[in-house]
N, C-alpha and C positions, 0 to 999 in steps of 0.2 A: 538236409533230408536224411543223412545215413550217416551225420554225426553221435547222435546219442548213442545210434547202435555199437560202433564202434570205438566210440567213448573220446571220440576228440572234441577237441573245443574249437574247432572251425573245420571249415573244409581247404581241408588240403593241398589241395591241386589248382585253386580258383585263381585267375590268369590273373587278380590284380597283384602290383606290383609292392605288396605287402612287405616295409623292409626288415618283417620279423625273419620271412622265409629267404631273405638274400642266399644264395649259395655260389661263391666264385670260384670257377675252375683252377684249372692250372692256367688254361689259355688264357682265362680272362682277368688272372692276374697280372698275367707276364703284360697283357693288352695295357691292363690299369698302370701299370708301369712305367710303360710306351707312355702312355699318356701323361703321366704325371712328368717323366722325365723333361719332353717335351714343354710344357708348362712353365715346370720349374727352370729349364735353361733359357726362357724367350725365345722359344721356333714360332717360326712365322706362321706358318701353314702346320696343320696336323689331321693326318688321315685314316679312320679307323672303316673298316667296312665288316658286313658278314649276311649272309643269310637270312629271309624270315624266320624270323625266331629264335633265331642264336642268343639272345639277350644282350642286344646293341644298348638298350635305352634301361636296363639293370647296372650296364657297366658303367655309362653315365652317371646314375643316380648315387654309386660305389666312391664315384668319381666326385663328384660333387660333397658325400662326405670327406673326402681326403685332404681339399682345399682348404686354405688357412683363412682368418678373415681379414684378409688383407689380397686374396683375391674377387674380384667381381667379374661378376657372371653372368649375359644375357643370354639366355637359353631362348631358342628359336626354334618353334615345335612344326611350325606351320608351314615350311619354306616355299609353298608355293607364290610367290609373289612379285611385285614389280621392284627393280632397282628403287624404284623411290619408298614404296611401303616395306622393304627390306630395312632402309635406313632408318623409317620411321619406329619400325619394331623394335632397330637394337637401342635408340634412343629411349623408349617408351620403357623400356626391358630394363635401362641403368637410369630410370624418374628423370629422365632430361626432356625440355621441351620437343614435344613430336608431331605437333600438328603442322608444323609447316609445310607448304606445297613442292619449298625449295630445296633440292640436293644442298645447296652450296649453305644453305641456313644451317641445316641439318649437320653436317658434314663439321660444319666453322662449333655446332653447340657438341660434337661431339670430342673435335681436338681440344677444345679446351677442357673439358671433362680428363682426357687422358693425361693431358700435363697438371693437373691437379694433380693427379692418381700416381701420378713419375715422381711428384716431389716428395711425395709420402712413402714411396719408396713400394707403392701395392701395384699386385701385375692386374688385367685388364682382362676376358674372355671372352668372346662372341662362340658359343656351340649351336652349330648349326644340324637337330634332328632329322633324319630322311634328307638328305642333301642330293639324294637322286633325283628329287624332286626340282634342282633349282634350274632353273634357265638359264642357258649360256649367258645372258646379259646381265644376271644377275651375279653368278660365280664371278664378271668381270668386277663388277660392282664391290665384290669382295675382295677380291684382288686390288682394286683402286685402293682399298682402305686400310690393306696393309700396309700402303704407302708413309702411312702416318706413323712418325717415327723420330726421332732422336738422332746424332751421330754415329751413337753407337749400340742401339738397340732399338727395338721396336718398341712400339706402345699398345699394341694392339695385337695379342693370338687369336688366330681363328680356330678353331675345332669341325672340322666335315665328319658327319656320320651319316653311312647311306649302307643300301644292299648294293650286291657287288657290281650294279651296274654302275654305279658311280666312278670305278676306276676307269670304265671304258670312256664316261663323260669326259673325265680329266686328262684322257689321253686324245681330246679331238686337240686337231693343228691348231685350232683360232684357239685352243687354250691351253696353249704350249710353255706360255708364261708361270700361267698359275700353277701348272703340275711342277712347274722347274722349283717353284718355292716350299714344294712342301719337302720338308724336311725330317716328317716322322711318318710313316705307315704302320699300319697295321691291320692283316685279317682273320675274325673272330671266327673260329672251327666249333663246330659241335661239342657237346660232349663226349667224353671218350668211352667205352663201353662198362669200367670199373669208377668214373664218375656219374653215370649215370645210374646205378648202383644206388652213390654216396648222394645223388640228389634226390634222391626217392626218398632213403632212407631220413634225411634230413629234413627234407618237408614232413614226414609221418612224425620225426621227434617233436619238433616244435609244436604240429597242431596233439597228440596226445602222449607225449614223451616216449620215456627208451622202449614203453611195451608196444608201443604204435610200430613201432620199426621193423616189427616181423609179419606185419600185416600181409606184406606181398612177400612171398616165398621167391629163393632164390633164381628158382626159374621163370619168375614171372620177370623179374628183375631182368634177366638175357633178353625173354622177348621184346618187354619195352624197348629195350635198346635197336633189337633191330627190326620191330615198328617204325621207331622215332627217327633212329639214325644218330639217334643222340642230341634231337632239337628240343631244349627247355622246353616250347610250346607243345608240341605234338608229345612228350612226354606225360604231360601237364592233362590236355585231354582224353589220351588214352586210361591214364591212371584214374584220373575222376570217373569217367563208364565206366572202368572195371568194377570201382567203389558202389557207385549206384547200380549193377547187376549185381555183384556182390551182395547187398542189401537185401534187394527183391529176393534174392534165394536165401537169405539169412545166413551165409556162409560166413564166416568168423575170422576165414585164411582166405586173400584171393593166389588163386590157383591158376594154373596155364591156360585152362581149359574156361576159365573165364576169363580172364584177359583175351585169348582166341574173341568169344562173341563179344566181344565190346570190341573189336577190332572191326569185325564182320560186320557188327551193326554202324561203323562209323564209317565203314564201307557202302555198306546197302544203302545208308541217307545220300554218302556223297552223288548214288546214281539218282538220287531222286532230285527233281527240281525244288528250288527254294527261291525267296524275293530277295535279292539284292541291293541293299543300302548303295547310293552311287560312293562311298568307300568304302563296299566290304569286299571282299574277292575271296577265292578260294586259295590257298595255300599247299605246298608240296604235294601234292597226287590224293593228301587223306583228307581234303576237304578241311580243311581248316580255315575259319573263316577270320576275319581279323581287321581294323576299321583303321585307314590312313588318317592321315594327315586330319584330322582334325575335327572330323566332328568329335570329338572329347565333348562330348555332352552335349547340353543346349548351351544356356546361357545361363549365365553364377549366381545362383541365390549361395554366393561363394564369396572370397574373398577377393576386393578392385581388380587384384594381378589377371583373374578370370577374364575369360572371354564371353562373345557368343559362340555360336554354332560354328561348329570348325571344320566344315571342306575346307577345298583349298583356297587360300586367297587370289585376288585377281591377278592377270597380268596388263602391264599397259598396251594399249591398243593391238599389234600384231599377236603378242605374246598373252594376251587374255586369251584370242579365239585357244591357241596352244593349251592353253588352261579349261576351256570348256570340251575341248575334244578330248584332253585327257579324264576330265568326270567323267564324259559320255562312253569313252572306251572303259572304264572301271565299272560304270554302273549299268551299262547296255542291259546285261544279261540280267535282268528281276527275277528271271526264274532258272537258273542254274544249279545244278547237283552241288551239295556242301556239306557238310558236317552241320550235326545240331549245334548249336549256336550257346555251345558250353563258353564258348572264348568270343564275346564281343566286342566291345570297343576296349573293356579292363582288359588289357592281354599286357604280356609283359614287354611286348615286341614294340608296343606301338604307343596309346592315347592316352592310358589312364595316370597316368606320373606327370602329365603334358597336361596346362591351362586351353581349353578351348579356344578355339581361333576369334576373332571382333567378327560384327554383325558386318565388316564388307567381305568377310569370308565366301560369302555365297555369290557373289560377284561375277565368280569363276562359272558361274552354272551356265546351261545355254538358255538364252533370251529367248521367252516362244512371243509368237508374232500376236501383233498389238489384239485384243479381242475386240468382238464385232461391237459398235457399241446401238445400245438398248433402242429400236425405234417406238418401243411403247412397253408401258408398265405388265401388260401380258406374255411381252417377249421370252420365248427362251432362249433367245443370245447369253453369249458370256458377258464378263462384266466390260461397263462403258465404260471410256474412257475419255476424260474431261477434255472439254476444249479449252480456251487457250483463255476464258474467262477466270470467273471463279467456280468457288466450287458449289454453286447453288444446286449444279446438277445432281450432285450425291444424291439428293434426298429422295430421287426418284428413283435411285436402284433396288430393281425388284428383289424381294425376298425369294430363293429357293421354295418352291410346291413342295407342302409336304412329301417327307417318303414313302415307299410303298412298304419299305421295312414293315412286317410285323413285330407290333410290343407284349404277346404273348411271352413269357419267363419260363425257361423248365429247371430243372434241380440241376446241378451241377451234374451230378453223376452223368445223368443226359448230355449233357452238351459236352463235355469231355467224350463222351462215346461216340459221339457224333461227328465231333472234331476229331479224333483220332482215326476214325473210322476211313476218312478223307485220303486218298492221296498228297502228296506235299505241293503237286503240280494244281490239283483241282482246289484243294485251298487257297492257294495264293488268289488265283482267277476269282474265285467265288467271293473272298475277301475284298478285290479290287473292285466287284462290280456292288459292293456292299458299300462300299463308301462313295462312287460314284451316282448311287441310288440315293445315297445321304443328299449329294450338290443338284441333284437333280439331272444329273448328266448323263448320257446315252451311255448305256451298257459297255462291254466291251466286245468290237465287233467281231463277227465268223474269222477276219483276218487277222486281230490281233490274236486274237483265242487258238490260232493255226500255229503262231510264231512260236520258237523256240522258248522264246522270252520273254517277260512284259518289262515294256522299256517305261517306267513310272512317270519319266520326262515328258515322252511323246505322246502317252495317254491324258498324263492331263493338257499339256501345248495344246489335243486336236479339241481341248474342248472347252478351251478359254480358260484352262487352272495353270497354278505352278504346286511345282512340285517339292515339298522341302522334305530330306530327312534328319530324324531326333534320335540324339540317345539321352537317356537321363533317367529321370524320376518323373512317377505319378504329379507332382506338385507342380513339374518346369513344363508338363502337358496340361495343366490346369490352367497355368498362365497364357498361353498358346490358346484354349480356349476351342481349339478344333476338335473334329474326329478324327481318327487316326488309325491305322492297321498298325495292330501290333505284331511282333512274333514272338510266341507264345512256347513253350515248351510242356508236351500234353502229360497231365501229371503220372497218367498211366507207361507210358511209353517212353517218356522223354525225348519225343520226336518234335520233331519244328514246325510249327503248324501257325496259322495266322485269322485273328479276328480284328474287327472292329470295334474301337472302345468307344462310345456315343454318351457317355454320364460318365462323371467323377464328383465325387464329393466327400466329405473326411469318412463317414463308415461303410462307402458300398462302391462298388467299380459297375458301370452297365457293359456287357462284351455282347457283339450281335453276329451269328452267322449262318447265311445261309437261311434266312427264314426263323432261326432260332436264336432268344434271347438270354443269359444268364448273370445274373448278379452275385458279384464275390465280394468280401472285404477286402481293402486296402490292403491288409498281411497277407492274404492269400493269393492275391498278383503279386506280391514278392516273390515269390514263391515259382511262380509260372510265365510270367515276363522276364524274356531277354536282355531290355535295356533299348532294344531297337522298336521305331515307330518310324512311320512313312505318312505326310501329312499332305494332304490337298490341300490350296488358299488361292485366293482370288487378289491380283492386283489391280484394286480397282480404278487406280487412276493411270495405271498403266506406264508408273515412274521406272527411271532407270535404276538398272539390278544396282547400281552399285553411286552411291553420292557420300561427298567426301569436302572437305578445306579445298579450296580451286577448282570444285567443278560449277559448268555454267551451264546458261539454258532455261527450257519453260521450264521444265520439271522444280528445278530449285524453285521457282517463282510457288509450285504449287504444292509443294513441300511445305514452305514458309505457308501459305493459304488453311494448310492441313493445322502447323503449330498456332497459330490463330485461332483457328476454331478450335483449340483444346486450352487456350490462354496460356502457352506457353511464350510467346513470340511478339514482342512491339517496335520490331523495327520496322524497313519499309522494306516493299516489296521489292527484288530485282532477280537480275536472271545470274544473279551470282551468288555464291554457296561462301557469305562473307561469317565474319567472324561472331557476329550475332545469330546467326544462324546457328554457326556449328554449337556454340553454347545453350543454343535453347536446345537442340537434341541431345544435349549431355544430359541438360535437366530432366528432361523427360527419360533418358534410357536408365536415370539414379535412379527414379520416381518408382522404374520398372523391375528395378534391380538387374538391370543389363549393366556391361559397362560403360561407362562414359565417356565412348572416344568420340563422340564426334562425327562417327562413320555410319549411315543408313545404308542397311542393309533387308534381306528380307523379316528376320526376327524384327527388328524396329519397324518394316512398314507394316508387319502384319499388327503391332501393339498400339502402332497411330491410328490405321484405319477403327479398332476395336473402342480407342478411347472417344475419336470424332462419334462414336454410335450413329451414324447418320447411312451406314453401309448393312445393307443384310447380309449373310450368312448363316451357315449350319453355326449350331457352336454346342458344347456338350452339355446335355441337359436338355439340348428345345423336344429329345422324344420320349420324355418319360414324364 
């Protein structure tokens, strides 16, 4: 937007983790050091921690350059997961078979992988992203595995990177063992007031060279700093509002006195309510928003390595609910005070260096209770869910009543004035009941609309939906096929605001709010989209969140029933999730361009039901 004015060739301050703009501190060399040393001597256990936003997952990536090829490297982005799909990942991470159900399978395809790797004389690494994330059973789990070993060295480093609650993790009694093993720490400090300085200055060289450097005057330089405190991140979004307020006034130097209102204004949104991705949270007091563990996108029109949608992975049975109470504490709060949504899921701290989690990622989510199923084609129940025959019944799920939505179009100008006009609180609300108007679903009631928040789980739960959220691209919401609240950044203001996208297609985007409809080109949501989307879907056969190699049951049986009617599948029918099975949902998730693990999840049940055609829904396009 304020590149040409200022004459760089990108923007500057933009949280992905571009390794043109790499800048390592003092601290974070000495850190890369630590780490390398470590590495390089064969320590068992290595522990780095710091801060949001410190640039944990920069140091990594620095790290990762420094490595010989004769180290191998399973990079674990997603750690929330069970002992067994921890093993699976690191197997899956260094191309060794991973489908099996078995620790002891797993475990026997992974030692023998390391003594290959010993004879050749190449070391071994397991780095473990957000390790604050892991479950004590699973940290043991890591522990077990450093067991694997030689007489007189290991065969296997692990690498822990977490925020600083991790050290508290590692010092509970029942994991007394594994803190005794680590043998390298380390934690990552800010930037210091005369580096943060040289990282302003550095970022402005690279996007428009040496004359770019004097962009921000020395004193705006102090302020950043003790804005930020010296955090990359918060550095990062400060400077970009100063740039785009800098613009709007055409100013050529920014100055204290703008940096002040971009400060102000990054203050004023964090009081204002906003929707929350169940992994976006707010960050250090200035509203900084910033996307965990995993949703890194949707799913890969990318390369195999990719994932799908990336919350957290499941945990097994106790340790799941653990896993859904923690989404639900992340994402409780839909409408919370934040910063505009300059730093989404690309931030440097967190997703965008990181392959998106597999389609059992959403596993973790909480299960809403089975929907009413349909006593007649008139019903407005949620969707039915099969009995324990076949799936003859599909064919009688009623289609969604049209919406009451109006398809009245006004000029852009309009609807941007209209939307900005909005508070950030009454957006979201108006947004939510815009999409629920899309499913046919009862509004949102006097008590939700009371709450501090709109919890996007329990709204759809009370009304037979689930609820999934996207970051991505136009194209990976095409596939997906739903409508969707985006959030939106209003072109006049650059404030946070939220619509409904109900059409896509290659030259025109439909966005609906609030009674009001507007059509943009495809580059012009570039432009005004976040990256973030909150999607409704219907499970209509009301299968389990989460099917995998070893799971049993009806569901498998109707799963299998599902790949059948889309001619993927000629085995027979059973209530076990066997090896023909998992191979026909690979075919199907290639076909999709998901990846091909094997593992149904919501993204795959939402692409099954869409392929059987035998299910109604809204989908983009039915209102235009």
């Amino acid at each position: 937007m304020y590149e040409a004015f200022y004459r760089l060739s990108g923007p500057p301050f933009r949280l992905t983790p571009d390794p043109r703009f790499l800048f390592l501190s003092t601290h974070h060399h000495e850190a890369l050091s630590h780490l390398l040393f470590g590495i390089r001597e064969g320590a068992g256990f290595i522990a780095v921690t710091g801060e949001i936003g410190t640039g944990k997952t920069t140091l990594l990536r620095a790290l990762l350059r420094e490595l010989d090829r004769d180290t191998f490297v399973a990079y674990i982005f997603n750690p929330v997961l069970s002992d067994l799909e921890l093993l699976q990942a690191i197997n899956s991470e260094f191309g060794l078979p991973a489908m099996s159900a078995s620790k002891k399978d797993l475990i026997d395809e992974l030692n023998r992988f390391l003594m290959a790797k010993k004879v050749v004389g190449a070391r071994v690494v397991v780095i473990v992203d957000e390790a604050q994330n892991l479950a004590p059973m699973v940290l043991e789990q890591l522990r077990l595995l450093s067991n694997l070993e030689t007489e007189t060295e290991k065969l296997l480093q692990i690498v822990l990177v977490g925020q600083p609650e991790l050290r508290a993790i590692l010092g509970r009694p029942d994991l007394a063992q594994l803190n005794q093993r680590i043998t390298v720490r380390w934690h990552l400090e800010p930037l210091a007031r005369k580096e943060t300085a040289e990282y302003v200055r550095h970022r402005l060289r690279i996007a428009g060279g040496t004359p770019a450097t004097t962009l921000f005057t020395r004193g705006t330089q102090r302020l950043l700093y003790r804005y930020s405190g010296g955090v990359p991140r918060l550095i990062n979004i400060v400077a970009h509002r100063a740039l785009l307020t800098g613009f709007t006034k055409e100013q050529r130097t920014i100055g204290t006195a703008t940096v002040r209102r971009a400060i102000r204004e990054l203050r004023r949104d964090h009081a204002e309510p906003r929707l929350h991705s169940p992994l976006l949270w707010s960050a250090l007091g200035a509203g900084v928003a910033a996307i965990a563990v995993a949703l890194a996108a949707a799913f890969a029109m990318v390369p195999v390595r990719q994932r799908e949608l990336a919350p957290p992975l499941p945990l097994a049975n106790a340790s799941r609910a653990v896993a859904s109470d923690r989404m639900r504490e992340v994402g409780a709060a839909l409408l919370r005070g934040g910063a505009p949504a300059i730093a989404t899921q690309a931030t440097v701290e967190q997703v965008v260096p990181a392959p998106a989690a597999n389609d059992a990622a959403l596993a973790a989510a909480p299960t809403p209770a089975a929907p009413t199923p349909l006593s007649g084609a008139a019903s407005p129940s949620p969707s039915p869910v099969a009995d324990s025959g076949a799936l003859d019944v599909v064919a009688a799920v009623a289609a969604p009543e049209p919406s009451a939505l109006p398809t009245s179009g006004v000029d852009p100008a309009t609807f941007w004035g209209t939307l900005g006009a909005t508070d950030n609180r009454a957006a979201a609300l108006n947004a939510t009941d815009d999409l629920l108007a899309i499913w046919n679903a009862s509004p949102l009631s006097a008590d939700e609309r009371r709450h501090a928040s709109v919890d996007l789980w329990a709204v759809a739960e009370r009304r037979g939906l689930r609820y999934l959220p996207v970051n991505g691209t136009l194209e990976r919401l095409q596939v997906l096929n739903l409508p969707a609240i985006l959030e939106l950044s209003v072109p006049t203001s650059q404030r946070r605001r939220f619509a409904v996208v109900t059409a896509i297609d290659t030259d025109r985007v439909l966005l609906r709010y609030d009674g009001t409809a507007v059509t943009l080109s495809p580059e012009e949501m570039t432009h005004v989209w976040l990256g973030e989307a909150h999607v409704f879907w219907r499970d209509f056969l009301n299968l389990s969140p989460y099917m995998a190699p070893g799971s049993v049951g009806e569901d498998v049986m109707k799963l299998q029933q599902l790949l059948v009617r889309i001619g993927e599948y000629q085995g027979t029918f059973s209530s076990s999730y066997d090896r023909p099975t998992s191979e026909a949902i690979a075919r199907f998730q290639r076909s999709r361009r998901l990846v091909a693990d094997g593992v149904v999840g919501p993204l795959t049940k939402i692409l099954l039901y869409e392929a059987v055609g035998a299910f109604d829904h809204p989908r983009l396009g039915d209102e235009t």
